[in-house]
N, C-alpha and C positions, 0 to 999 in steps of 0.2 A: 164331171159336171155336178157343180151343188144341187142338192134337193132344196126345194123352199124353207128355210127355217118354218117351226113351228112355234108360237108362243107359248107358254106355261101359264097364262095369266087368266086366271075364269074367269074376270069379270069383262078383259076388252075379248074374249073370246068365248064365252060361254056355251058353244054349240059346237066343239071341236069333232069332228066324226070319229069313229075307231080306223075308216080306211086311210087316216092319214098318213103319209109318209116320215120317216125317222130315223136317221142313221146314226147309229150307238158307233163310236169308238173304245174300247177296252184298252187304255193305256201302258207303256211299260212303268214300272216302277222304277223312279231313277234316286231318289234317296238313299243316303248311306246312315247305316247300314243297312242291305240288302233286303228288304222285305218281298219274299216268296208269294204272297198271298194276290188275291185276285175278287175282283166283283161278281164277276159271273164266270163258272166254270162252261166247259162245251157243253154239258147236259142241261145248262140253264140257258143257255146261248141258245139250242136249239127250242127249246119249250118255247121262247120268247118271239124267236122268228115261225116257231108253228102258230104261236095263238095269237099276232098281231101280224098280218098280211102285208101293213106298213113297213115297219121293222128291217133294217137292215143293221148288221153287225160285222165289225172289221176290227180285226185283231193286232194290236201293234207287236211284230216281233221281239220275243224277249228269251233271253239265254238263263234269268232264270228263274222263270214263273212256277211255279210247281206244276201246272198245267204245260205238258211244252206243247210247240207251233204245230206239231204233227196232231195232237190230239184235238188240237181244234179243225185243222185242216180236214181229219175223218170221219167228226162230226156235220162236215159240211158246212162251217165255217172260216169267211173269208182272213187270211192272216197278211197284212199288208202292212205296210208303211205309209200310211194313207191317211193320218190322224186330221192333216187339213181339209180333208170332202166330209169328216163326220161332225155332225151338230153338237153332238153330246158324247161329251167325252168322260169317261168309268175308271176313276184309283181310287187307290187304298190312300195310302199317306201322301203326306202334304209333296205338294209338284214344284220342285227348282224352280225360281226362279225365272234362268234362263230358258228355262224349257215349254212355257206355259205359251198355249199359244192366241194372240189374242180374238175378241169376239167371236168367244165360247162359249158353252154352256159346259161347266165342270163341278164332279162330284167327287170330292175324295173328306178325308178328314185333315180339316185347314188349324185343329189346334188354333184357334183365334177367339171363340168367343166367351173365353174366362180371360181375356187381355193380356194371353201369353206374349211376355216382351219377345221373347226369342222368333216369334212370326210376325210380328206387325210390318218389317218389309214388305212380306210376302202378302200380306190384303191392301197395303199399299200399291203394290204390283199388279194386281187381279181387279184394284179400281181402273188404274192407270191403263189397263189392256181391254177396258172394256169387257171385262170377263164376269157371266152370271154364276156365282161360285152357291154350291147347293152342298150344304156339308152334314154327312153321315149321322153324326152326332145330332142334329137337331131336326130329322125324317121321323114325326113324328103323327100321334092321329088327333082326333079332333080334342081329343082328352088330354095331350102333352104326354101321351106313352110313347115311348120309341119301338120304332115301327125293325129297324134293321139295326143288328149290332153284333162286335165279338165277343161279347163277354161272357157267353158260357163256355166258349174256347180261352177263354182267361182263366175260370175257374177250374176247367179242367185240367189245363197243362201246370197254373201254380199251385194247386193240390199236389202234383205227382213231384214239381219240382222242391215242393217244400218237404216231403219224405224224403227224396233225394240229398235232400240239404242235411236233415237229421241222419242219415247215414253216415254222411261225411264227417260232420261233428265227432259222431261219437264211435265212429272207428265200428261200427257193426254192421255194416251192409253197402254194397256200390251199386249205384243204378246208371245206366247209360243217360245220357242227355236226353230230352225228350226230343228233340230237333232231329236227331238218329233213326227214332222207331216212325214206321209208318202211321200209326192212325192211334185213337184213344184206345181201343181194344190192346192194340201193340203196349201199351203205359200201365193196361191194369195187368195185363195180363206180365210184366214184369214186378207190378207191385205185388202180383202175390206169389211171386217165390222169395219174396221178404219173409224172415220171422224178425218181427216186432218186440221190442218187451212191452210190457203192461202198463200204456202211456194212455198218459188221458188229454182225450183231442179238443178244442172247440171251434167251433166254426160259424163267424159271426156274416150274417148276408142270409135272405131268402129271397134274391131275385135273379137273375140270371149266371151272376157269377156265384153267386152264394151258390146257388142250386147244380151248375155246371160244378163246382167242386165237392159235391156230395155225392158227384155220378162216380167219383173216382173212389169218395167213403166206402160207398154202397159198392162197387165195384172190387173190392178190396176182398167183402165179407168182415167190415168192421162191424159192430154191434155200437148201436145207436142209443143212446140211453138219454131219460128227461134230464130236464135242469133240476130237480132235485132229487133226482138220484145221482147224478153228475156230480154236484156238490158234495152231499153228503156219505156215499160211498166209496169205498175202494175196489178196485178188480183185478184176478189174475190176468186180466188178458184185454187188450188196449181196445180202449171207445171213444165215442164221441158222441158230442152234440151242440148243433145245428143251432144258435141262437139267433133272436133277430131284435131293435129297435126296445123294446118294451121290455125286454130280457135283461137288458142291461145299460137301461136309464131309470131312476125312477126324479117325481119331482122335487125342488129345490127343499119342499117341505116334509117328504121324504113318504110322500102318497104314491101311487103306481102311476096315476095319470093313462092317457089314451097313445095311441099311435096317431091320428087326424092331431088331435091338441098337439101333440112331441111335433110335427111337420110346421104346424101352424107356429106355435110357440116355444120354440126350441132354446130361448133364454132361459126359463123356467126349472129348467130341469137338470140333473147331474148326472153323473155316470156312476154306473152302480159295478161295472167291469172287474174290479179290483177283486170279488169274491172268487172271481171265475179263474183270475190269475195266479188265486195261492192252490187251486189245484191243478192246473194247466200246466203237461210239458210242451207240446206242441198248438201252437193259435195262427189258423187262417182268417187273415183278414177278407171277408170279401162283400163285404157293407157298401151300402151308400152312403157317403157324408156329404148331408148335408151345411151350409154355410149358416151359424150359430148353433149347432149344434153341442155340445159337449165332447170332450177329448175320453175318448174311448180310457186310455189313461195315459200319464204325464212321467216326464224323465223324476220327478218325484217320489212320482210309485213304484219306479221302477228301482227306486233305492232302496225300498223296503226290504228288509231279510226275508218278507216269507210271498215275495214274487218271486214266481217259480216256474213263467217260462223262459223255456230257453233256445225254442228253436220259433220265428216267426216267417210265415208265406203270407209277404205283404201284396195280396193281390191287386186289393186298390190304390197300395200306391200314392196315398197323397203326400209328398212330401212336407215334412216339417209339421206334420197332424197332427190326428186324432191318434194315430199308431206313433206315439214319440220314438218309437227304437229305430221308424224309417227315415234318416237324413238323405237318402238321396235315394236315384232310382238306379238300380243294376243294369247289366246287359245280359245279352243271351249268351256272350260269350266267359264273361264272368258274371255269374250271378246271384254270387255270395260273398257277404263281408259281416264284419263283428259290430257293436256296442258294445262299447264298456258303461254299465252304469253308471260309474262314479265318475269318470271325466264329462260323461255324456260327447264322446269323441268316438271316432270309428276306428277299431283294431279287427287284427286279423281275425275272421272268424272262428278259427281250432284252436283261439286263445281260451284257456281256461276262464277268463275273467270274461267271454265273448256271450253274450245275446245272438244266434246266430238269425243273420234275415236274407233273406229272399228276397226282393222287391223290385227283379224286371219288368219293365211297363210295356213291354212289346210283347206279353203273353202268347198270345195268338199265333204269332207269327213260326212258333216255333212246331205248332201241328197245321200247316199250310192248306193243306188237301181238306182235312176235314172243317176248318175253320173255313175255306170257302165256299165250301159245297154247303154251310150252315145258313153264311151269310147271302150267297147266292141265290134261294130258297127263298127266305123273305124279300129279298130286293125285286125279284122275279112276280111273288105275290102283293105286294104291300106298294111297290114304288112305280113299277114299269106300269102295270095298266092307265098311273095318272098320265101319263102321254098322251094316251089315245080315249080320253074320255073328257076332254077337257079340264083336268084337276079336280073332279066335281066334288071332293072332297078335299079340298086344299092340302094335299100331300105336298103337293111340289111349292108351294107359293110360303105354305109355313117354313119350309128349308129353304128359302132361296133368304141370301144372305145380301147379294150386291145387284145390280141390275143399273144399267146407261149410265155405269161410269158413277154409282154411287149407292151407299149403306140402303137396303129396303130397310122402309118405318121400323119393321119390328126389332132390325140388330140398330139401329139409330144411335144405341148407348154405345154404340162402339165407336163414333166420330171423334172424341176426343183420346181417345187409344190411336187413331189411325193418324189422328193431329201430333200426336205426341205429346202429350200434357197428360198422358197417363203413366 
């Protein structure tokens, strides 16, 4: 028997009780490639149904969650095939097509609201099924921070993956896949039967992935040194340092400029990156870029004789950027290929002539267990109580993307994507 839907909407509901009723479905993942990972682990499943009396949760079977059926079973969670009795339905990546079921309320990451060609079917589909699609990516607070995310399980796994990478290159060291070892402890704790030579690191990001890859720095016992000692010194023994935005832009007129102005006004201003690259053997990318921004640096630069990295952990990933060596994105299964400067073409990586890079975009996926017990955490604190409190802080109503069968006001830019004319 259905439970009453509940609406999400504070304004025709403003007075929603906490004792309301609410059946969470926890979906399988059916996208290929496999993604292990999960919304809410059993330890969040029961928090959830202890602190909301409403709350019911039903687990759809899956053979290969990182969590398996038993572990939620003995947490006292219901594990069924049942996903049409629950209102709201819980994935990770985007839901097949076929699979999607209509007049639902579903949360995963739909990849559609930068007008990826490659999903516009699939919001096309999620209009047509009547389906309220609330996607990961834009669970956000009143300030436009994001509330639930992986990317400090990005920065941690393509930190270990990009040493990993520089191993291979250079013939000095083999590390197991990260997807192999148990948990982040399991990643440092094999980085540091590494001996290193005396490489000097940078690591561009201070926010969650930047920071999530410096657990691994820090993790290591790497020694962290400033931008001008970074620059200007040499060392026995391999360091790094942590830059962010203002590090490595300055403006067009060749003044330092602010961080607020650089967001605000991001025409203005150049990249000032190129210093960092005549001493860099090793460069994590794990920045945000934004759109107008400056290109961190250019197939150009990369021409120059005294650019001098040579192994890149393209964590963010934007294809065809601000990081020019990353043309495409890797897999977890190969996740290494070359640059050749001078074609500006992709060779094999253990090419002498090779830029070696990194740049799988499915990070996360490859430490399952700990990236959902992370992500679990916030969605449990930050997203669930908006159920049962009427949204009173429009958690749920800023992430709601589609609603009766058509775009909410706020994704509205997306009509002529979903038209085809984009």
């Amino acid at each position: 028997m259905l439970l009453p839907t509940v609406t999400f909407d504070t304004v025709s509901n403003p007075n929603l009780k906490t004792n309301a009723k609410m059946k969470f479905g926890i979906i399988r993942e059916r996208k290929n490639p496999p993604d292990r990972r999960v919304v809410l682990s059993p330890e969040a499943c029961q928090k959830v149904q202890t602190a909301h009396s409403g709350a019911e949760i039903i687990v759809e079977p899956s053979p290969i969650r990182t969590f398996t059926d038993s572990e939620y079973t003995e947490a006292g969670v219901a594990v069924a095939s049942m996903m049409g009795e629950c209102e709201v339905l819980l994935g990770v990546k985007e839901v097949p097509i076929e699979a999607l079921i209509p007049n639902k309320k579903y949360f995963f990451f739909s990849h559609t609201i930068k007008k990826q060609p490659y999903n516009r079917k699939l919001l096309n589909a999620i209009l047509d099924k009547n389906i309220e699609l609330y996607d990961h990516e834009i669970i956000t607070n009143s300030k436009e921070i994001r509330l639930v995310a992986f990317g400090r399980y990005a920065g941690i796994v393509g930190a270990y993956n990009g040493f990993r990478t520089y191993g291979l290159k250079f013939g000095t060291f083999e590390l197991p896949k990260a997807m192999s070892l148990k948990d982040q402890q399991a990643l440092i704790h094999e980085l540091r039967e590494v001996q290193l030579p005396a490489i000097k690191i940078v690591l561009t990001g201070k926010g969650r992935v930047g920071n999530g890859a410096k657990e691994i720095l820090d993790g290591m016992g790497l020694q962290e040194v400033s931008v001008k000692v970074y620059l200007e010194e040499a060392f026995a023994i391999p360091v790094y340092c942590q830059i962010d935005v203002m590090d490595y832009n300055l403006k067009k007129d060749g003044t330092k400029g602010d961080m607020m102005d650089f967001f605000q006004n991001p025409e203005t201003y150049r990249s000032n990156f190129f210093r960092f690259a005549q001493v860099t053997d090793f460069y994590i990318a794990g920045h945000f870029y934004g759109d107008g921004a400056p290109y961190l640096y250019t197939r150009e630069d990369v021409k120059q004789p005294d650019f001098k990295i040579k192994v890149v952990a393209d964590v963010s990933c934007d294809i065809d950027g601000p990081v020019a060596t990353t043309l495409r994105a890797s897999t977890i299964a190969d996740p290494n290929y070359g640059y050749d400067p001078i074609s500006e073409s992709e060779i094999d990586f253990m090419d002498s002539k090779a830029i070696a890079i990194m740049a799988v975009d499915n990070l996360p996926a490859e430490l399952p267990r700990d990236a959902s017990n992370g992500f679990g955490e916030a969605f449990v604190a930050h997203v669930i109580p908006s159920f049962f409190n009427g949204d009173k802080d429009g958690v749920l109503k800023r992430a709601r993307m589609t609603q009766n069968g058509k775009l909410t006001k706020r994704y509205a830019y997306l009509q002529d994507y979903v038209d085809g004319k984009e």
